[in-house]
C-alpha positions as CSV (number, residue, x, y, z in Angstrom):
1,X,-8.5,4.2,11.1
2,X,-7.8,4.2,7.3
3,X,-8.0,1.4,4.8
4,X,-5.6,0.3,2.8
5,X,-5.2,-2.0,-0.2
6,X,-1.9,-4.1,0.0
7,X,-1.2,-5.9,-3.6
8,X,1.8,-8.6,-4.0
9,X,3.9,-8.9,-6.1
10,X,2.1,-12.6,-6.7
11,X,-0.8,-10.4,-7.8
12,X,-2.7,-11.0,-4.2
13,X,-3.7,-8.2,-2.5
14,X,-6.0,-7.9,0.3
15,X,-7.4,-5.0,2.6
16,X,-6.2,-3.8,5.9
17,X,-6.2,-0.7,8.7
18,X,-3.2,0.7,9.5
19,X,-3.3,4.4,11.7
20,X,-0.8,6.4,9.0
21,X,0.8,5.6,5.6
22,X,4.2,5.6,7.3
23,X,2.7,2.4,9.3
24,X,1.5,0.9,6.1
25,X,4.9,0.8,4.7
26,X,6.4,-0.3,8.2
27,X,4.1,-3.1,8.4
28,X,3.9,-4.5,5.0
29,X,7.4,-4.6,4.1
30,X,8.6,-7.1,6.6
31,X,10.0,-10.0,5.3
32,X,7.9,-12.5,3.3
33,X,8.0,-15.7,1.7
34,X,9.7,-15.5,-2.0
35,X,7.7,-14.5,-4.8
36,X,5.5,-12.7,-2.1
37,X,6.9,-9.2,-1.9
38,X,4.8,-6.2,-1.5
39,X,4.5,-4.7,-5.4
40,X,2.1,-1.8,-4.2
41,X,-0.3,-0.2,-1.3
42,X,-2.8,1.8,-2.1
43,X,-5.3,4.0,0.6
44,X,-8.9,4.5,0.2
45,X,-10.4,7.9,0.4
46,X,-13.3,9.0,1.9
47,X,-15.7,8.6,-1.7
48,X,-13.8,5.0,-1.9
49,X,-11.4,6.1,-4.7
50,X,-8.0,4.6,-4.0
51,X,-4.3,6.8,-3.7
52,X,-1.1,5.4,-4.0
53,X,1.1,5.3,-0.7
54,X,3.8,3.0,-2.2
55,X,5.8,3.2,-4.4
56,X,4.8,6.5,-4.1
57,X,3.6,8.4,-7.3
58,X,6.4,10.7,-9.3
59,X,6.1,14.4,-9.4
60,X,7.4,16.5,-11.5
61,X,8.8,19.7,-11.0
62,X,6.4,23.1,-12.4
């Protein structure tokens, strides 16, 4: 199952399994108590190098 770093928006962040990105987003952005809102999650690959799941990153147009 993939890891995932999950940062607040306190600066918190802490590191979780989730089976998909889609149920990273699903499960992190219930509701939480002010001042604690998810800011960004991040997946680890394989080499430990983390990707952005959400917000997920701009692309730009060739």
């Amino acid at each position: 199952m993939p890891r995932y770093l999950v940062t607040l928006s306190d600066g918190t962040s802490s590191e979780k399994s989730f089976e998909s990105d889609f149920h990273a987003i699903n499960e992190t952005h219930r509701p939480h108590a002010p001042r604690r809102g998810i800011a960004q999650i991040d997946r680890y690959g394989n080499d430990g190098t983390l990707a952005p799941v959400w917000p997920s990153p701009t692309t730009e147009p060739s």
